[in-house]
N, C-alpha and C positions, 0 to 999 in steps of 0.2 A: 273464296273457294270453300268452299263444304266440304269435310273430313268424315267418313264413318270408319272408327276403329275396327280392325278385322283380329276376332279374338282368334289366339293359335292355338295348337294343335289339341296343346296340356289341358289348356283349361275348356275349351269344348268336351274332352275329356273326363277332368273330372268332375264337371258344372254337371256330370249328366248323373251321377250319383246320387244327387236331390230332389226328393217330390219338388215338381214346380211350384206347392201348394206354401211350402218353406219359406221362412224369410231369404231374401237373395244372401248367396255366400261369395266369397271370394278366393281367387287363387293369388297363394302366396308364394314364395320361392325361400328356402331354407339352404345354409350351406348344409352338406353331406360329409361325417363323421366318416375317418378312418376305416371303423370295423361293420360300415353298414353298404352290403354289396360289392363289397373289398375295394377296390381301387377307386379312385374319388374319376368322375367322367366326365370330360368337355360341357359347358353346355352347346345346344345343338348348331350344329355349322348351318349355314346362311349360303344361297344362292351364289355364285359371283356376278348374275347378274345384277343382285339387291345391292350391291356393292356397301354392305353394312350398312344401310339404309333399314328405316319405319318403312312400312309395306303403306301405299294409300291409293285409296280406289283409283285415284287419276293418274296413277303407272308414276307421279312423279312423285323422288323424296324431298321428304319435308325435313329434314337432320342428316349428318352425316356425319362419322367420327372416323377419318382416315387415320393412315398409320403416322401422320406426322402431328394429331392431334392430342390434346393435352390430356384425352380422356381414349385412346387407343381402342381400336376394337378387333385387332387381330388375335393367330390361336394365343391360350395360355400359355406362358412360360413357368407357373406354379404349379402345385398341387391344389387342388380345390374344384367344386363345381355347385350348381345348382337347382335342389329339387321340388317339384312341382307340387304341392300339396293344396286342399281344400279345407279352408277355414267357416267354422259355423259359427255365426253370433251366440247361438242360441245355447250352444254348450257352455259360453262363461254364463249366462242368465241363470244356470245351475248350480256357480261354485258362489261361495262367498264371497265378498266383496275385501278389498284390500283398501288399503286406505290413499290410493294413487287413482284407484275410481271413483272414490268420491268428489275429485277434483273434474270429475268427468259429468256427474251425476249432481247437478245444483240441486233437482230437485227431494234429492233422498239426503240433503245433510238438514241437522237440527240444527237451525240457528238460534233458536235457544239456549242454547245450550254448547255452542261452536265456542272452543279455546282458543284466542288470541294469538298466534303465534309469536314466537318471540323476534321477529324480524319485523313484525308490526311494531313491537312495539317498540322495539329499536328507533324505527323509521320516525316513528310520532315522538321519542322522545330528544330525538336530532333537530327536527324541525322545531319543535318548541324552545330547544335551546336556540337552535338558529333565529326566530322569531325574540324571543327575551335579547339578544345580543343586539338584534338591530334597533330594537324599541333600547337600550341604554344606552346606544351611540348616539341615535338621532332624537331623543327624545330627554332622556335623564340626566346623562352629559350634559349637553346646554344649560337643565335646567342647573344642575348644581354647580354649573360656572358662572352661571348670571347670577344666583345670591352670594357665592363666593366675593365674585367681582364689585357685588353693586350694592352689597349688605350698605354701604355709606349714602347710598340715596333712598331709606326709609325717611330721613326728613325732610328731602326733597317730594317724595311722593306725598308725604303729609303739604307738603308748601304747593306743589305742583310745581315742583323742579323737573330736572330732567338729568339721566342719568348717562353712561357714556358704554362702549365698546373697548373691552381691552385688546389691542392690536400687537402691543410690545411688553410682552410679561418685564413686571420689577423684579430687580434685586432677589434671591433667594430670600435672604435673612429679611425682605420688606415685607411686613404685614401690612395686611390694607388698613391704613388709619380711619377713625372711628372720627366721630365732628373734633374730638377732645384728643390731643397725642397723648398715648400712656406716659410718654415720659414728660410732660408739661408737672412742675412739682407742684405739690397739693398746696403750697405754699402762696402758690398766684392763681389760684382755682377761684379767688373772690378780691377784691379790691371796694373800697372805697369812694366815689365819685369826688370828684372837684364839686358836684353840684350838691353833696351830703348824702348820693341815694346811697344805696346796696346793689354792687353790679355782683355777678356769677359768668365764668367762661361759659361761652358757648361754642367757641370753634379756636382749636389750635395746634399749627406746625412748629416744631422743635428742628424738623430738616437734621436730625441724629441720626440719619440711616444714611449709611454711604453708596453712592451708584445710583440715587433717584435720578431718572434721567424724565424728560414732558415735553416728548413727541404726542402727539395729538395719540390721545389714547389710553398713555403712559399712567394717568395718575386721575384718582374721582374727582380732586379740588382744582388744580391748576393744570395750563398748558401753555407752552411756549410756543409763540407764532412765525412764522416766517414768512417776513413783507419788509418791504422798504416803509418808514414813516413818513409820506410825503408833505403828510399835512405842516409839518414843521421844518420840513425842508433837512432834514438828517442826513445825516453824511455816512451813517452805517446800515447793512442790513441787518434785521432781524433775523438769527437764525435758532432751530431749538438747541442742536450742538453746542450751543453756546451758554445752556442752565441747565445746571446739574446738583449734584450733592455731592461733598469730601467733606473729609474732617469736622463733619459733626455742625455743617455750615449749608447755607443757599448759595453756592458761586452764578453769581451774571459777568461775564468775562466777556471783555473788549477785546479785541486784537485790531493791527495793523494787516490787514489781509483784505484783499481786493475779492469781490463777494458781490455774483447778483451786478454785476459795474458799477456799484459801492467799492468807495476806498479802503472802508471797515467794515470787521464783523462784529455784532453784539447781541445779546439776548433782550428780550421780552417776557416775561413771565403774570400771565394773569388768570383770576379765576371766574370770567364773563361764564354766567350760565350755569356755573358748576356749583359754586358758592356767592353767596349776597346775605346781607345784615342790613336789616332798617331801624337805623338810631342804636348808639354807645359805646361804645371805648374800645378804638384798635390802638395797638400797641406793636410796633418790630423794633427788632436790635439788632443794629446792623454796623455794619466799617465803609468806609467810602474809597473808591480807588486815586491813585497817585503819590506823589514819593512826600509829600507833605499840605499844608495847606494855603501855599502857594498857587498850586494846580491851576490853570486857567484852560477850560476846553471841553471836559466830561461831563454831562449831563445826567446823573444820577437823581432817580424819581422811585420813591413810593407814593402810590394815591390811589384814589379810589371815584368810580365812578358810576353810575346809573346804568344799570343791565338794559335799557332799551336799546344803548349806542356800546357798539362793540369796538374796544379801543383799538385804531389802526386800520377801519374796517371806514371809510369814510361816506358810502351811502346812506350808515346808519345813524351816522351823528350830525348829517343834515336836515338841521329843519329838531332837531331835539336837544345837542349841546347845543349851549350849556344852558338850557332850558329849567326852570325850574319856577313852573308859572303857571296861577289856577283862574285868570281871570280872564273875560270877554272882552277887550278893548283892542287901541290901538299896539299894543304892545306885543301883540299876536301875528301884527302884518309884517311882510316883508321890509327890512331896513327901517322898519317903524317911523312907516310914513303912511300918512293917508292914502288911498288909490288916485287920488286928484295932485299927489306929488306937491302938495301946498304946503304942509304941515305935518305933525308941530313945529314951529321953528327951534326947537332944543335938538328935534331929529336932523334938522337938514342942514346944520352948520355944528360941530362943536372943535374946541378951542384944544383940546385935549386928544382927538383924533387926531389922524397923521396923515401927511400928503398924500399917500397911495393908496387912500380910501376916500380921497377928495374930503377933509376931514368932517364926513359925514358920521352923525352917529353909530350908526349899525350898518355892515354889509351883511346881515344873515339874512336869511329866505323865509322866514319865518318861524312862527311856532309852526312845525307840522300837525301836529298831535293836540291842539289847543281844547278849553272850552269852548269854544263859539265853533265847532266840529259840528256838520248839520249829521240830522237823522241818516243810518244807513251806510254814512262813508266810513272807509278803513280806520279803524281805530282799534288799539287796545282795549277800551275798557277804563272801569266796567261800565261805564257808557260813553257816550261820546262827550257829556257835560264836563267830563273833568279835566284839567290840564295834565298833559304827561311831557316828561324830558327824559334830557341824561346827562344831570349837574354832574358836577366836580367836586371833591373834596380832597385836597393833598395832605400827607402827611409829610411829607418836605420833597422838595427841589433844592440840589445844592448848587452852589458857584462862589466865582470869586468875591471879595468885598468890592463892591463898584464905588466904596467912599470908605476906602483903605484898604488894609493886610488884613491875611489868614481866608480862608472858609467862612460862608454864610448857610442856612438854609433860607429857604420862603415856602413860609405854611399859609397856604391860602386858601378859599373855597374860591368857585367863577360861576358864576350869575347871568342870566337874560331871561326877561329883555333890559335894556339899560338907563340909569336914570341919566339925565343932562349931564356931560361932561365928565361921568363914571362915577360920581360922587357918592358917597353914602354918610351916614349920620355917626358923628363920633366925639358928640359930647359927652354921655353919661357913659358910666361903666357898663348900664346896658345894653350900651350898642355897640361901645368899642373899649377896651381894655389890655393894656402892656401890663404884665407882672414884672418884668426886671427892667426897667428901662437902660442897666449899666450893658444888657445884652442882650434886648431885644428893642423895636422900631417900627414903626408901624412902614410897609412898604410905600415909596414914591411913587410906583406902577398901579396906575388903578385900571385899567385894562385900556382896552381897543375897541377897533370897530366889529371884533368878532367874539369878545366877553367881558365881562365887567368881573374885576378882582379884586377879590377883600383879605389881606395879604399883611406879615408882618415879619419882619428878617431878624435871626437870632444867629448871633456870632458861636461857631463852631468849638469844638477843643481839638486842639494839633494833636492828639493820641488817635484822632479817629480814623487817621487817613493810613491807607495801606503802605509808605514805606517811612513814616513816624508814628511805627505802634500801634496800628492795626487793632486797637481797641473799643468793643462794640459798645455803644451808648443805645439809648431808648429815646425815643420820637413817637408822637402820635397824637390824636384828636379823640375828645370825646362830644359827642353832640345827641339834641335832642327834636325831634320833631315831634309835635301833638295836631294831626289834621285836627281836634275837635278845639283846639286852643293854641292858634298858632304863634300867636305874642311869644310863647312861652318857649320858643325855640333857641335852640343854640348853641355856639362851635366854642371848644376850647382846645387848644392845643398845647404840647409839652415838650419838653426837651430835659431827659434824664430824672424825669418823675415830678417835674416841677412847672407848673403851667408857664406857659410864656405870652401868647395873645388869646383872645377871647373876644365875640362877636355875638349880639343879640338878633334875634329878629327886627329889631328896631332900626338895626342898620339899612334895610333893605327894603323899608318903608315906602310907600307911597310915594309920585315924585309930580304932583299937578300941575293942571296948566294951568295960568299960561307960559309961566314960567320954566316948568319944568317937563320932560319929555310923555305925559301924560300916563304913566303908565302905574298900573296898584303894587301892592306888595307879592315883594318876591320871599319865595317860601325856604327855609329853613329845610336841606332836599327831605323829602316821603317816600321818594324812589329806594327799591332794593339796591344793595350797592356790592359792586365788585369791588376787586384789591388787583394790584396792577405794581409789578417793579420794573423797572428797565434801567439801561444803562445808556443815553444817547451821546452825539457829539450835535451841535447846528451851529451856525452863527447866529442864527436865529434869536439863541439863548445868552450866549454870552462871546465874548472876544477870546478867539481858540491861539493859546500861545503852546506848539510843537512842544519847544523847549521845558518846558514845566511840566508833560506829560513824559509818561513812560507806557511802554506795550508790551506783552499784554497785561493788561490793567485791571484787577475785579471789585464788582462792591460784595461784598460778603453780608448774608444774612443769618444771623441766629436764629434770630424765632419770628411767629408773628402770630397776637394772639385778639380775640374777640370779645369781648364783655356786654352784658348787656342788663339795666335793668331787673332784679331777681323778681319784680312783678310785671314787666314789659318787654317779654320778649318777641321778637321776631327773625327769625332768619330764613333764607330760601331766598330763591329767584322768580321766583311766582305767585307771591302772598296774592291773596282773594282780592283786598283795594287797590294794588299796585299789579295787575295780571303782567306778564309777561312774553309767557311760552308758545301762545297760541301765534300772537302775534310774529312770533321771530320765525316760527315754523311756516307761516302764510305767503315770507318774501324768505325763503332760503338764498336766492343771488346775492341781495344785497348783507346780508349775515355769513356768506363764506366767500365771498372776493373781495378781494383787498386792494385790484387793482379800479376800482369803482372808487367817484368820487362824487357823488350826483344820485339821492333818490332819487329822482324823474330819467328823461329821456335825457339820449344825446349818445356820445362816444362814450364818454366814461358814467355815463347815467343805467342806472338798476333799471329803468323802463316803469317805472312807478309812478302814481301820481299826489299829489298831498290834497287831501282830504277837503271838502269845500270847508270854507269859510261864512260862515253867516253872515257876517258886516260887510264883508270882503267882495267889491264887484259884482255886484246883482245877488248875494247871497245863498239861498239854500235853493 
């Protein structure tokens, strides 16, 4: 419906004051003063047929504002009214300008020359704070919490290590340790080699800070896993609760606690990925748990192993432990038999294997990672010609004497692929060598169908064990690898600073046929190497007598420290000849499940495949 405004009385009125020639004016309504016309006057009363109603051409109202409405429009009840006056633009056009018309008037201000107001500038400099606040939350915080955090992996990034996410702040009073603890004394900051070099530390824990706790996250060098150790058949689980720091020590504590549907709980502490050293001198000083060294049942381990195979992690250590092998041969295949299942005959019968491997030489699946790796398939690096594993080197395993009283250790390395019947060469001192023979022996265990071990047992001191005296001794291996001269390779081991067996590259020599399982020389490891303690129970290991243990039980660590070479150093998890990082990042499944036992397919298989073989079944 169409409206035409009907103007009233007033303003027909006083609209008619102005030449028509005029800009249009308006009528305005002004309240009326006291003393102007004396008495203040209604304004004008309204039909009652309009029933306070807007007047509209079609007789009907368009508003109404009854008496029961919130805006009334009956008589006044006040003093007041309102009068009709006639407004000319044109009169202000004459006065000066105030400065609430210029707001009116864009085009008459000078913006040249226009002053800021101070609520401008208010406004911009709110925002700008507001802006700088959100750039240091989201942007300068992180950054100065990742070199905070990760200051410790500049020699990773030099190696092409990899650094970590802290999830569980340490300790107040922990400072993130540097490769070298401050408190390690200047006094062991260099040593002397068995072999005559000049070693220099390169990397070491004191564990002098109390409260270290290595939940994944916890700490740059080491972290504590939680899995059951299937591969060994353990009777405990892995938990990180269970490695910590007190009193100026590394506690790995056992209990009697049902865990996981393990009878036991126990710790694992290792440094896969975080830290690695290829080639010279680890050293820890540590106490062993139970009430003397009678104990028969605890499985207490330092050792070290090749950052390909993540310890506990069984995907990964198939088809690469305990690999440590650079040649193209039969020694690369599965159970190191031909594919025609024929040969060698050292492979398919040995004397020294055990019934429940049909005492076949090797049940392992192969090198995965081998030289005879064709063009283009999965490999590390740095090309597929090279052999890659994840040897072993322990710096002791303790147990009972199995040929008398007290505590023993076994310091061994483990080797594949295998020669005939486990055997290796230990005629001259540079293949095999006892330094105290009143307390040390060369091991009777030279391995199985799953590794070949070169092993020597050295009688313990009763002070060492946690309830006869709980005092720390030194243990450890110094060894050397030269990929451009590798004769020259080789393990020594110690016990309280004094060597006790030693092993050349010669041991590990060649083994041909027809006589012997055809396989070349196995290598003195070249892999980066992690450090690994734990604390296990198995039958596996040795004969578990209750009575001789006590719960809960810890092995305590003082220190653990790394030397290497003062002209051949290497450390990191990643060195340029031995890569590693790429590769671990490429299969994340089988490097973060534990319940995997099987690179390839199947239930418990990562869904991998191993890499062709060149010799191997129609080859490349």
């Amino acid at each position: 419906m169409h409206l035409n405004r009907i103007a009233s009385e007033e303003s027909q009125t006083l609209g008619s004051q102005f030449a028509s020639s005029q800009r249009g004016s308006m009528i305005l309504y002004r309240l009326t003063s006291s003393d102007e016309h004396g008495a203040l006057l209604p304004p004008p009363s309204l039909s009652p047929d309009n029933r306070a109603s807007l007047i509209s051409t079609s007789g009907e109202s368009i508003w109404s504002l009854s008496s029961d409405s919130k805006y009334p429009s009956g008589p006044p009840t006040s003093r007041g009214g309102l009068v009709p006056y006639a407004y000319d633009p044109e009169l202000d056009d004459k006065e000066p300008m105030d400065e609430e018309d210029l707001l009116h008037e864009p085009d008459s201000v000078d913006k040249s020359s226009s002053v800021i107001a101070l609520r401008g500038v208010l406004n911009v400099g709110v925002l700008v704070l507001l802006i700088g606040a959100l750039l240091a939350l989201f942007i300068a915080y992180p950054v100065v919490t990742y070199v905070h955090n990760n200051a410790h992996n500049l020699f990773l990034e030099e190696n092409g290590g990899t650094g970590n996410t802290v999830t569980t702040p340490p300790p107040p009073s922990f400072a993130m340790p540097q490769l070298i603890d401050r408190e390690t004394p200047d006094s062991a900051k260099t040593r002397t080699g068995y072999d005559n070099e000049d070693y220099v530390l390169v990397f070491s824990d004191e564990f002098n800070t109390d409260g270290r706790t290595f939940y994944p996250g916890d700490d740059p060098y080491w972290e504590a896993v939680d899995l059951w150790y299937w591969a060994t058949a353990d009777l405990e689980w892995y938990d990180p609760r269970q490695v910590y720091t007190q009193n100026g020590s590394l506690h790995v504590r056992i209990e009697n606690v049902e865990t996981n549907g393990m009878q036991y709980r126990s710790g694992m502490l290792q440094s896969w990925n975080k830290f690695c050293f290829t080639s010279g001198y680890i050293e820890v000083s540590l106490t062993l748990p139970g009430p003397n060294s009678e104990t028969r049942g605890y499985w207490p381990g330092a050792w070290t192993m090749g950052n390909l195979g993540r310890p506990g992690y069984g995907a990964t250590t198939d088809g690469t432990w305990p690999y440590t092998y650079d040649s193209c041969d039969v020694g690369t295949f599965p159970n190191q038999t031909n594919p025609d299942g024929l040969g060698p005959a050292a492979a398919l019968h040995s004397d020294a294997s055990q019934a429940k491997y049909d005492f076949k030489l090797s049940y392992l699946t192969g090198q995965k990672l081998s030289a005879c790796t064709c063009p283009g398939e999965d490999h590390p690096g740095p090309d597929v010609t090279k052999g890659r594993g994840a040897p072993e080197i322990d710096i002791l395993e303790a147990e009972h004497n199995k040929q008398g009283d007290g505590g023993v250790v076994s310091q061994s390395a483990q080797f594949a692929p295998f020669t005939g019947n486990y055997s290796y060469a230990n005629d001259t001192q540079q293949e095999w060598w006892v330094y105290d023979a009143s307390i040390s022996r060369p091991n009777t265990y030279k391995g199985s169908a799953v590794q070949q071990a070169i092993s020597g047992i050295t009688q313990l001191p009763e002070d060492l064990f946690e309830g006869s005296g709980q005092v720390a001794h030194t243990f450890g291996f110094e060894y050397f690898a030269n990929p451009k001269s590798r004769q020259d390779g080789f393990i020594t081991w110690q016990m309280n600073n004094l060597p006790t067996v030693s092993m050349g590259a010669a041991a590990v020599g060649p083994d041909p046929l027809p006589d012997g399982s055809g396989v070349d020389q196995r290598l003195i490891p070249e892999e980066p190497m992690s450090i690994i303690f734990n604390l296990g129970m198995s039958p596996n290991w040795q004969t578990i007598d209750l009575s001789t243990m006590t719960f809960p039980a810890e092995m305590l660590v003082d220190y653990v420290r790394v030397y290497q070479r003062k002209d051949s150093q290497n450390i990191g998890c990643d060195p340029k000849d031995y890569p590693t990082m790429d590769y671990i990042a490429r299969h994340p499944e089988a490097y973060t499940n534990p319940q995997l036992q099987y690179w390839t397919s199947g239930p418990a298989g990562a869904n991998n495949t191993f890499p062709k073989n060149s010799l191997y079944s129609g080859g490349c």
